[in-house]
Each structure stands twice: as structure tokens, then as C-alpha cells.
Residue, then its C-alpha position, 0 to 999 in steps of 0.5 A: x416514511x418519505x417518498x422522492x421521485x427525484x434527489x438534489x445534486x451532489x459532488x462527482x463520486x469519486x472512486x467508485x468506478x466498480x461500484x457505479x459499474x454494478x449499479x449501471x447493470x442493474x439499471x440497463x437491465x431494468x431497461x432491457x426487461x429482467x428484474x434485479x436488486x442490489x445492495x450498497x453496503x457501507x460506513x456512515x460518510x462513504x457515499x451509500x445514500x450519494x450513490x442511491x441518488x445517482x442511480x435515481x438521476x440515472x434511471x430515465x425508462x420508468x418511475x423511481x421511488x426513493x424511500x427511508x423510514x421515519x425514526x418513530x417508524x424504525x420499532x414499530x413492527x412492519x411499520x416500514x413495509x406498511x408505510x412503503x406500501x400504502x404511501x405508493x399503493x398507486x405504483x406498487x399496487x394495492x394496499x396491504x392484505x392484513x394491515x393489522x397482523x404481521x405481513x407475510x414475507x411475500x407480502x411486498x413481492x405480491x404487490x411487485x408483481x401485481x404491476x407487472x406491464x403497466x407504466x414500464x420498469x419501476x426502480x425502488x430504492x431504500x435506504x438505510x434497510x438495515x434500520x427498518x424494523x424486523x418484519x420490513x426487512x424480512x420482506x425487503x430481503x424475501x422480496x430482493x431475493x426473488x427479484x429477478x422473476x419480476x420483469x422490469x422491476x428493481x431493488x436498490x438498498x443500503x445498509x451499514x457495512x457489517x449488516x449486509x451478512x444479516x440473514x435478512x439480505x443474504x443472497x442477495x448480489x452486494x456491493x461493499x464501499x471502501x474508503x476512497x484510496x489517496x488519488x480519488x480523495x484528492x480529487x474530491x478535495x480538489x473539487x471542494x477547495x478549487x485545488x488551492x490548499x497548499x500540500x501540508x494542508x491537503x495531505x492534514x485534511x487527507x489524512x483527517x478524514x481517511x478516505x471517508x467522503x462526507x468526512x473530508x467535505x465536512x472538514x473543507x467546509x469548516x474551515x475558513x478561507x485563510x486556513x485552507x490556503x495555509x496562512x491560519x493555523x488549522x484548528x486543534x483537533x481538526x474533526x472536533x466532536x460536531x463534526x464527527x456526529x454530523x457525520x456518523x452520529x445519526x444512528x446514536x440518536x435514537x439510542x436509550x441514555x444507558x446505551x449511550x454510557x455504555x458506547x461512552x465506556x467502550x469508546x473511552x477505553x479505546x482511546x488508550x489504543x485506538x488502532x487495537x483490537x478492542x475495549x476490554x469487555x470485562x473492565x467495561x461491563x465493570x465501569x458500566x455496572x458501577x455506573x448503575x447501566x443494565x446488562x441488557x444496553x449491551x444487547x441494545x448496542x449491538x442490536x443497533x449496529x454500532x458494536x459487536x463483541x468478539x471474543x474477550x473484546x468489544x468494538x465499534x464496527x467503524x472508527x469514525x463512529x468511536x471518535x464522533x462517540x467521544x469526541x461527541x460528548x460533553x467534557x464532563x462526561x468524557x471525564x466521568x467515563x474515564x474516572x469509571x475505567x480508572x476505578x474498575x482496573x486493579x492490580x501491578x498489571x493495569x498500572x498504566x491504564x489506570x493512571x492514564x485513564x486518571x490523567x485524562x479524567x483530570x482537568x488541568x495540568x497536573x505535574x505530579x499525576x504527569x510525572x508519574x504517569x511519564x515515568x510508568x509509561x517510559x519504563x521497560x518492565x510495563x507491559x504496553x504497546x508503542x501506541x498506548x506509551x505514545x497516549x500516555x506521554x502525550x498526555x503527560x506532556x499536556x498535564x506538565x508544566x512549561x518547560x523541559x519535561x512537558x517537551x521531553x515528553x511530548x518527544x518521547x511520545x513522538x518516538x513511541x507514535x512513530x514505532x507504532x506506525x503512526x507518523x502523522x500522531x508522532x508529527x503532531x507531538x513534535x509540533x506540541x514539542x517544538x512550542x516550548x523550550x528544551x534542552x540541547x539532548x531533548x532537542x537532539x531526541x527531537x531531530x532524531x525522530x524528524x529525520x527518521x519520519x522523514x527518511x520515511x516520507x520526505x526528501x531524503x537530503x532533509x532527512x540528512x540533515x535533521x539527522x546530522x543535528x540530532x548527532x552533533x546535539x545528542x553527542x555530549x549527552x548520549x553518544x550512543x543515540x548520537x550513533x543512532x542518529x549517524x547510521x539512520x544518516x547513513x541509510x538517508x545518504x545511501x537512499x540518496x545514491x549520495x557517496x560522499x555524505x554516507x562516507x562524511x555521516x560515518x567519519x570523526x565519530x568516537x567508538x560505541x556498541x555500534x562501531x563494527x557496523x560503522x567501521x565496517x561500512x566505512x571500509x565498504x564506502x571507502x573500497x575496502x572491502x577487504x577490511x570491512x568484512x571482519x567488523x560486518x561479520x561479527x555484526x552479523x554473528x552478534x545479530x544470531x542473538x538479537x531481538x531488536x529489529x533495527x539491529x537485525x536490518x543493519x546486520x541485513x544490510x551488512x550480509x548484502x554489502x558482503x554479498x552474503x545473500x543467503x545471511x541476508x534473506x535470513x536475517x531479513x525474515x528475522x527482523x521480520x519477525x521480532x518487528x511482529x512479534x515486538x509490535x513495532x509496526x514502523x519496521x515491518x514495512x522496512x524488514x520487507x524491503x530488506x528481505x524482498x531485495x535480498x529475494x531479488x539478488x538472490x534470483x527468487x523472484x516470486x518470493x521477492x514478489x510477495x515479500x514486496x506486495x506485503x510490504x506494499x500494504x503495510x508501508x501505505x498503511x503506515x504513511x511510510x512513501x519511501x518505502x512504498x517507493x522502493x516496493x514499487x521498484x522491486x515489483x517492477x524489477x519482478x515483472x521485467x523478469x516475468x515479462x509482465x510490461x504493464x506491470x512493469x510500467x505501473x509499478x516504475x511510474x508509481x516508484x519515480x513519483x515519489x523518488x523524484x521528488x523525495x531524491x530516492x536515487x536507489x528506488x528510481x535507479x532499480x526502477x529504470x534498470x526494470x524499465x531496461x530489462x523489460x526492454x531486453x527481454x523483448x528483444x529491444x535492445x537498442x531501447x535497453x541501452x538508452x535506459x540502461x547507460x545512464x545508470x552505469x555511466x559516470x557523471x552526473x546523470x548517473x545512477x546509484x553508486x552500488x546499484x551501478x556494478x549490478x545493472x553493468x552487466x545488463x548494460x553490456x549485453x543489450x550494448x552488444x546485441x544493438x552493436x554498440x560496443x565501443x565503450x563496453x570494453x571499458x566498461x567490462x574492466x571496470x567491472x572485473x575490479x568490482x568483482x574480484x572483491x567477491x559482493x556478489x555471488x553471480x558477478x564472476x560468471x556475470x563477468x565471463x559472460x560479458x567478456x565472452x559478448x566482446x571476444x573474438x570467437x577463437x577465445x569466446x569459447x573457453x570464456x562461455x564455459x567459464x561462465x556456465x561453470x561459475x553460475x552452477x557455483x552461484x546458483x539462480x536460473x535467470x542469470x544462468x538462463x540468460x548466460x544460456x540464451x546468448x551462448x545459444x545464440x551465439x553458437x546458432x549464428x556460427x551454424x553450430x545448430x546441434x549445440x545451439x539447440x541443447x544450449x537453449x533447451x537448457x535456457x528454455x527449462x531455467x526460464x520456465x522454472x523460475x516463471x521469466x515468460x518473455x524470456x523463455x519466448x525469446x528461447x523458443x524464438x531461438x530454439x525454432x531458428x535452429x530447427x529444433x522443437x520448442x516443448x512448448x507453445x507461445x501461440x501463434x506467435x511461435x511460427x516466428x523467428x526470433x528477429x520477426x518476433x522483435x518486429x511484431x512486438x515494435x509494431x505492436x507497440x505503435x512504431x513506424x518501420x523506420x522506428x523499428x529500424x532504429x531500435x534494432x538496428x537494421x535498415x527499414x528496407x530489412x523492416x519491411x522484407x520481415x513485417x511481409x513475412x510476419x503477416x503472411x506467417x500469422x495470417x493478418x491483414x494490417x498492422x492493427x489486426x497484428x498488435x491485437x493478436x500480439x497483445x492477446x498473445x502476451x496478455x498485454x493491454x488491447x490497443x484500439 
């Protein structure tokens, strides 16, 4: 048992904002009086012991004790409560009541409260609890529990992440640590390098270490200084197996060698599917018993916390502990374990398993046993997974000889690791590819999985180009891939918002099973929409029939150049689901997007919402920031409707980082419209047309070219409202082309709205009834609800004030039903201008008019009144005439007093 009364300095924690928050409010309590006891639950290298010590500097109103046990004293029975009770019987009290029999469970809570008033609040801390033996935790949990009737006194354990469940600790409060997410391991990485490492180092390291702190430290410090600034190669692999056991290797030590085979066994089978469920338990208990390891290492294992099993299946309850277990171990032994896995699999079934488990037993190259196992692992009758194929060929690929087929193999791999949602495995093949010569097909294979890894995360113009080698490479061998490569192309250009690369991806290319696809989006490109629809139509028809995910997305994208949104939330919920079904994680983040923004135009916006957040996860998970930029955007696009703003600007911040920089003009143009929406829905419209014009205005600051005629109509009604029309009208024209070719359901009610905005009133009319009778054709109640608002308002300022009220009562319902909140404020705003009541409450704010209700919120957002004046459009004289009557109408003394009561009103973030 060691005893400290202080602890060494260490980095900043980084990421650990809650959990430092949880271990502060036990402190503070201490020092106010109440007892208290927390638990830090964790995987080795996330920081437990770290944020024990920060608790030990900062706890300064009593004496701290900071214990662990010795690992002799880890199986002696109540070794651990011994020690800590003897060792500091001069602070806990005094010694043991019966040191020679089993303690009571009390027995630590009794020496705890014996203290109680003498020498202030004491703080003890324990680490790695869970190691302790069965008594000793008994107590530490009895006495954790009861912690809070002892004044003054606190508890603070750790113990590895899955223990905290244990009977022993349940009850008591609990904090889990996570992986650091990507901003607060770049921090830590900063402090470590001093910020130097240039960004393919930094995001290698990064990925490396996944977020575990100690990990990423150890990896810093090993390598040299040549190597962190990028002119020296990194090292191959890049956590080797010292690494790894020094950083979650402690708790193997202490394991009996037939416990350790076995660990080996499990970890050995893991490595054909790292990222799986799971090692077949059966085959290891197989491999183990052939090795002469009793039944019960198993039970040692779990009992020791280090795997579980579940089902059919055993696992390592952390990942890094699997790879410090084989990594750890001698070559030899790694080679003897997969020779035991190899000899225990039988039958056509485990054909792949057992050669791969073969070839990674072998000890230098191999061409035969490489071939075969190439050829196994490419078959299409195999049953396997894309990430177990990857292994296998990147396997055959370090087996072979130099040449072509090592290279071809090392590609194939790099295509199946990029399918199974692993980019940074599948960059690492393409690398060991690119060491060899090839032939001009293998490298065309090559650029074909470059740029489709980048077109995931990276620019997108490198993607273009990868993309366009890969075709002019692949053409005379295997047109139909030099097609694939065209259209992936064709998915980077119109990322890019680039019309002319899309339209020069698409031309001179010979006829192949793709070309409806092709002709038919060429037509589109070209304004031809006409004659696109026939060659997308039997795309989508053929679609009805196809399992293949990449298909079913291009039949998605198809459905929405037809502006068929219906055909495309279907054929995007079924490219959804054969990527699932399928296994093939690198379309799952791609399928979601499709289906959210086919969601969005078709106004559901709560599915596109959840659609969006799901793909979010998964597009993170699978290294993929293009599509986690156009996530974000959809997201934000989602929020402007509900009239969340903080949201709003979260999430079209976290979009345009990454489509800036990685040329993502569509994402950032949906990002920007967001931004303009949520402007218009608060009434700003002079803000919205600053946002909104340079998306839909020509030249070189424009926006998407098919977002364009989306946003136009946005544009137009917050350029009416600010009183700029003067280049709507063109605008509106403009409009009325795109429209007329029918891809989008709502543009010809859209259009006869934003006419009716800019005619004289003798003629608005008719054009307002033309609007309402297209939406009741098209569907949607935002766009509806907002054709309603504007008709409403438009029929209160001509003092038709019965008509204006059952206008917006209708906008008040269809806003209400598809959750727009600001926009049904706004309503409700304008329902009380026309003396009608509202049928609902915005709270205080509800005894505003609609013109007040836009000054309070400018005010709210930190403007002057001459700011205010300027965003909508009226002197500062008219400004203050209604911020006199806003402060009298809600009862506020200040302009501070206002922006709290509007910011707890809309729920927005408090200002200071």
C-alpha cells in the first residue's frame, strides 16, 4: 500500500470540462460540511489517475490521502482495507478491529466516522479500486455509499470503465471518461509538440491514438524531432507493442502464462476483424485447449477485467488493450497463435480465416500461400466482411513478391478498407501500393480509391483529379470502373458547385451499364431537362431491383434532379438500408445525407433532423468531413425552421470549416441560406438579403448553381420586406424559367408568391390565390405557412383585418404543426396587429407588435438604434418611439433587463 499526500505535476486535462465540474462539487462540498464520494470510471490511458491527482492539488481545506495497492496485496483477502487502515490509523482512526478474520463491511465507514471534527474534512482517494481484493471493495463501496452522513469526509475511486457496474460501487455517484473528441486531443497534442507538427503528422498521431490521452503523449515522445516536423518518415507501425503495453499493459502483468495464451488466442482471432464484434469463442477455446490452457484461464481473464463474453463471442473490454496484447508479444508467439487459430478451423466455411490465419503465421514472403489467399479473399462466393477481405489482401500484398501483383493487392485492400469505413487503413495500403511498380489498370484502381477518399475528406478539385486519372487510366482495360470513376467525378464537381467540370466529367465517354445515368444528368447540366427525364427515369425504375448502394444513391440523386422528392426519400431509405444490410459502412454516412436533404425539400424537417444527426455520428465515426460537413448544414438549414439560432450558428460554423477549406460550395451555400432563413424568421430582413444575395446573384461570389433557384425565393421575399426590390423583378423572371421545367414541386407556388410580393395591388390578388392553390398541389406546411404569413400581412396593411386574421390563423396552425417556432411568433406577432387572438402564448413577448418584436430581438442581439435602424430599414427616430413603447409594454428598465427577458423567452444563450 503507498500513501501520498501530494501528487507530480502533470499536462492540462484536457476535455474534461464535466468531469472536472463533478469532481470540483464533491470538493466544495467537503469544504462546506456534508460528506460525499465519487467514482472516475475509465480505460487505461484516459486520464483516471490524472484526474485523481487534480483533485489532490486541488483540495487545500483538509488532509488528502492518495492510496493504491501494492500488486502482492491485490489477492490477499482484505489486504487492501488492512493496509489503508493501518498505514494512516493516525488520520482514519484507529487500527483494525479483528486484523486477523475477514473485516465487517462497516468496518472502514466506522474508522471514517470515529474522525468526525478533528483536523477539518479529510479527502481520500483510491486508485484503481476495482483491483483491490473482494473484502476491500466490499468496504470501499459499503463505505462509499454511506458516505454522505459522514461530515466532512470524501471518497474518490477509480476503476476501469465496465467495473463501475460491479455490485461493490453500485450506488454509488459515477463519472464515466470518454475518449477526448478531435478539438481537445489537438490540444493536447499542441502542448506536447509546441504546435509545430505539420497536418498529415498531426491528424497520424491523432488518429493513432483515438482520443486516449496517455496514448497520444507516449507517441509524441517517441518520436524524434525530425519526425514530428514531417522531414522523417514516421515509424511503421506507429504504436508498436512497447508502446501499447506501457500504456494499457499494467493490468496483464499480474496474469498467470496460461491466461496470457489465452488473451493471445482471443486478440489473435480479432485481428481478422478488428473493428467486430468479437473472437469466436468456440474456435478459441478450441486453439486453447490444443495448446494444453485449462478451462478455467478464462474465468481468470474475466475475472481480472480484461474480457467478457457475450453471447457466442469473446471480447476485450478496450481496444487498445487487444493491440498492446498482440502487438506485446514476441514474434514467435504471435505466429504460434495464429498457427493454433488456423489448425482449430474446418470446413468450406472458414476457408478465409484459416489461410489468413496461415499467411500471418508465415515468416517471410510467400507468393503462393499469397495468391491464394488474394484469390479467396477477392471472391464473391466467400462469406466475409469488407474489413476482413481488406486484412486478407493486405496480407497477400506483404507475402508477394515485388511487382504488379503485390501492388494490385495492396489496391484491392485499400478498396475493400475504404468500403468498410476505414479511410486512414485504406491510405496506409495505398501508400504500401505506391512503393512498387503497377500496371497503368492497377494504377488507374489506385486514383479510383484516391479520389473517392478524398471526395470524402479532402478538397474536392484533388478529388476531381484523382478521379479523372483513374478514368483516362482504367479506359482501355475496363471501361465500365473508367465510368465509375467519371460519375464519382461527377459527385466531386457538383460538391464543388463547379458546372463546367461536371458537364466536362460526363462528356466523350463510350456507352456502358451506367449510361442512362450519364446522358440523363448531362441533359440536366446542359438545361435539358426535358430530355433528361427519360434516361433517370428507367435509372430510377431499374433502381426498384437493385441491392448495390452506390446505384441506389445515384437513382436518389436522379429522383431529385426530376424533382421526384417523394422517389428520392424512398430510394434514399433504401440505399440506407442495403449499406446496412450489405456491411458497407462507407455508404451509410452518404445514403443519410441523400435521405436528409431529400427530407428537407420535402418539408419534413424533424425527419430530416434525425436523419441528419444519425449521419453525423456515423460520417465522424468513419473519418468521412465532407459529409459531416454537409450534415452540419442540413442541421442548421433545420434549426433556421425551428428557430433555434444558436444552433443555427453551431452547426453553419462547424460546416464552413471544413467546406472552405475542402472547396464544398454546395454544404457552404446550404449553410449561408440557413444563416439567411434564421435571419428572416426573426424578422431581419435587411440581414437576410446581405446572406442571401450573393447566393443567388451571378458572378463570382455566387453560391451553388442548383442550390441557386432554391434559395431565390427566400432572397426575394426578404428583398421586398427591406424595400429593395430593384433587381427582384429580374430575378423573379429568372426564376419563372427554372420553374417551368417542373424540378421542384413547390417553385410554381413559390413563384406566384414572389410575384404577388412585387405586383401592384389590383393584380397581387389573383397571384396570392394562385400561390395557395399550387401549395395545396405540392404539399408542405412551411412553405404553405409562409405563403400565408405574407398573404396575411399583406391583406392587414390594407386594413382587410377579418381576412388578414383567418389568413394567419391558418400560417399559425401550419407552423405550429411542422415545429417552425419563430415563425409561428412572428404569426401571432401579426395576428394581435389585426386584433385577433392568437390561441397560443410566446410569453411576454406576446404583447408586442410584429414591428416591436424585430426591435427587441436587434436589441437583444447587442445593436445600437441607429444598427437597428439600418437592418430594418427605418429611421433611429422610429427606433426609439418603439423601443419606449417595448419597455413600457414588457415592464424593463435597460436594455440589459430587455435582452434577458428575450433571451429566456426563446431560450437563447444569456447575455452578460
Amino acid at each position: 500500500m503507498t500513501g501520498d499526500m501530494t501528487a507530480q505535476d502533470s499536462l492540462r486535462l484536457y476535455g474534461r470540462t464535466t468531469e472536472l465540474a463533478d469532481v470540483a462539487a464533491l470538493l466544495e462540498r467537503l469544504r462546506s460540511g456534508p460528506g460525499g464520494a465519487l467514482v472516475v470510471a475509465g480505460d487505461p490511458g484516459l486520464g483516471r489517475s490524472a484526474l485523481l491527482e487534480h483533485a489532490m492539488r486541488g483540495f487545500g481545506a483538509g488532509a488528502a490521502l492518495l492510496v493504491r495497492a501494492e500488486p502482492g496485496e491485490r489477492h490477499l483477502p482484505s489486504s487492501g482495507l488492512r493496509s489503508l487502515l493501518a498505514s494512516h490509523a493516525q488520520v482514519l482512526g484507529p487500527a483494525p478491529r479483528s486484523p486477523d478474520g475477514p473485516p465487517e463491511p462497516g468496518e472502514l465507514l466506522d474508522a471514517l466516522g470515529s474522525r468526525r471534527g478533528s483536523g477539518g474534512p479529510l479527502l481520500v482517494c483510491v486508485d484503481d479500486a476495482d483491483l483491490w481484493d473482494a473484502g476491500s471493495r466490499a468496504a470501499l463501496g459499503f463505505a462509499a455509499r454511506r458516505a454522505g452522513r459522514l461530515r466532512g469526509v470524501g471518497l474518490l475511486l477509480t476503476v476501469a470503465g465496465r467495473r463501475v457496474d460491479s455490485p461493490e460501487f453500485a450506488g454509488v455517484p459515477a463519472v464515466r471518461l470518454r475518449p477526448l473528441d478531435d478539438g481537445a486531443a489537438g490540444e493536447l497534442l499542441d502542448e506536447l509538440t509546441g504546435g509545430s507538427c505539420p497536418s498529415a503528422v498531426r491528424e497520424e498521431l491523432l488518429h493513432e491514438a483515438a482520443g486516449n490521452p496517455a496514448l497520444l503523449t507516449a507517441l509524441a515522445d517517441r518520436l524524434t524531432a525530425p519526425q514530428l516536423s514531417g522531414v522523417a518518415p514516421l515509424p511503421r507501425p506507429l504504436a508498436d507493442g512497447g508502446v501499447l503495453m506501457r500504456v494499457a499493459g499494467g493490468r496483464l502483468a499480474e496474469l498467470a502464462p496460461d491466461a496470457g495464451t489465452l488473451l493471445l488466442l482471443v486478440a489473435a482471432a480479432q485481428e481478422l476483424a478488428p473493428e467486430g464484434p468479437g473472437a469466436d469463442a468456440a474456435l478459441v477455446l478450441r486453439a486453447a485447449r490444443a495448446a494444453g490452457v485449462p478451462a478455467g484461464a478464462l474465468d481468470a481473464a474475466e475475472a481480472a477485467g480484461i474480457v467478457r463474453t457475450a453471447g457466442s463471442r469473446i471480447r476485450f473490454d478496450d481496444p487498445l488493450l487487444r493491440r498492446a496484447v498482440h502487438a506485446g508479444a514476441p514474434l514467435s508467439r504471435r505466429r504460434a497463435a495464429h498457427s493454433l487459430l488456423a489448425a482449430a478451423l474446418h470446413g468450406v466455411r472458414h476457408r478465409l480465416p484459416r489461410l489468413l490465419h496461415r499467411a500471418m503465421a508465415a515468416q517471410g514472403p510467400d507468393p503462393r500461400l499469397a495468391g491464394v489467399l488474394a484469390a479467396v479473399a477477392s471472391s464473391p462466393d466467400i462469406r466475409a466482411g469488407h474489413g476482413e477481405r481488406a486484412v486478407a489482401l493486405a496480407r497477400a500484398g506483404e507475402l508477394s513478391a515485388a511487382g504488379s501483383a503485390r501492388t494490385a493487392r495492396f489496391t484491392a485492400g485499400a478498396e475493400h478498407a475504404r468500403l468498410a469505413g476505414l479511410p486512414h487503413r485504406a491510405r496506409e495500403l495505398l501508400a504500401a501500393a505506391g512503393e512498387g511498380p503497377a500496371h497503368d489498370a492497377v494504377r488507374g484502381s489506385a486514383e479510383l480509391v484516391r479520389g473517392t477518399l478524398t471526395l470524402q475528406d479532402g478538397p474536392v478539385g484533388d478529388a476531381y483529379g484523382s478521379l479523372l486519372l483513374a478514368a483516362s487510366l482504367l479506359g482501355p482495360y475496363d471501361p465500365e470502373r473508367a465510368l465509375v470513376a467519371r460519375l464519382t467525378a461527377l459527385a466531386a464537381a457538383w460538391s464543388g458547385g463547379d458546372h463546367a467540370a461536371c458537364v466536362a466529367a460526363l462528356s466523350g465517354v463510350g456507352r456502358g451499364p451506367a449510361d442512362d445515368y450519364r446522358t440523363g444528368m448531362l441533359a440536366a447540366l446542359s438545361a435539358r431537362l426535358d430530355e433528361a427525364r427519360a434516361p433517370l427515369r428507367r435509372v430510377m425504375e431499374r433502381a426498384e431491383a437493385e441491392q448495390d448502394p452506390e446505384r441506389l444513391v445515384q437513382a436518389g440523386s436522379a429522383a431529385l434532379v426530376l424533382g421526384n422528392i417523394a422517389g428520392a426519400c424512398h430510394l434514399g431509405a433504401r440505399a440506407l438500408a442495403a449499406a446496412r444490410s450489405h456491411d458497407v459502412a462507407a455508404y451509410v454516412p452518404r445514403a443519410l445525407e441523400q435521405l436528409a436533404y431529400a427530407e428537407l425539400r420535402a418539408g419534413r424537417h424533424t425527419r430530416a433532423r434525425a436523419h441528419a444527426e444519425e449521419g453525423l455520428r456515423v460520417a465522424h465515426r468513419a473519418g468521412q468531413r465532407n459529409t459531416a460537413a454537409h450534415h452540419h448544414a442540413v442541421l442548421a438549414f433545420v434549426a433556421a425552421v425551428e428557430g433555434d439560432a444558436p444552433a443555427v450558428a453551431r452547426h453553419a460554423d462547424a460546416s464552413l470549416a471544413v467546406a472552405g477549406p475542402h472547396g464544398l460550395a454546395q454544404a457552404a451555400t446550404l449553410a449561408e441560406w440557413a444563416r439567411g432563413l434564421a435571419d428572416l424568421g426573426r424578422g431581419l430582413a435587411a440581414e437576410a438579403v446581405a446572406r442571401l444575395g450573393p447566393l443567388v446573384r451571378p458572378g463570382h461570389r455566387t453560391g451553388h448553381f442548383a442550390l441557386r433557384w432554391l434559395a431565390l425565393p427566400c432572397f426575394v421575399e426578404a428583398a421586398v420586406l427591406a424595400g429593395e426590390r430593384e433587381e427582384t423583378a429580374a430575378a423573379v423572371e429568372e426564376f419563372a424559367l427554372w420553374a417551368a421545367q417542373g424540378a421542384d414541386p413547390q417553385a410554381s407556388a413559390q413563384l406566384a408568391r414572389c410575384r404577388a410580393l412585387l405586383a401592384p395591388p389590383a393584380a397581387a390578388e389573383e397571384l396570392w390565390g394562385q400561390a395557395l392553390a399550387r401549395h395545396e398541389l405540392a404539399g408542405g406546411d412551411f412553405e404553405r405557412g409562409r405563403t400565408l404569413l405574407l398573404y396575411g400581412m399583406w391583406l392587414r396593411r390594407r386594413r382587410r383585418l377579418r381576412e388578414a386574421r383567418g389568413r394567419l390563423r391558418d400560417a399559425l396552425c401550419a407552423f405550429e404543426r411542422c415545429g417552425a417556432r419563430v415563425w409561428a411568433d412572428q404569426t401571432r406577432a401579426e395576428l394581435r396587429a389585426t386584433g385577433g387572438a392568437t390561441g397560443g402564448s410566446a410569453g411576454p413577448l406576446e404583447r408586442l407588435t410584429p414591428q416591436q418584436l424585430r426591435i427587441a430581438r436587434c436589441v437583444a442581439d447587442g445593436a445600437t438604434n441607429r444598427e437597428v435602424a439600418l437592418r430594418l430599414s427605418v429611421s433611429p427616430r422610429t427606433v426609439d418611439h418603439h423601443l419606449r413603447n417595448v419597455f413600457a409594454a414588457l415592464g424593463v428598465r435597460s436594455r440589459v433587463e430587455l435582452s434577458r427577458l428575450v433571451d429566456r423567452a426563446e431560450k437563447r444563450p444569456s447575455h452578460p
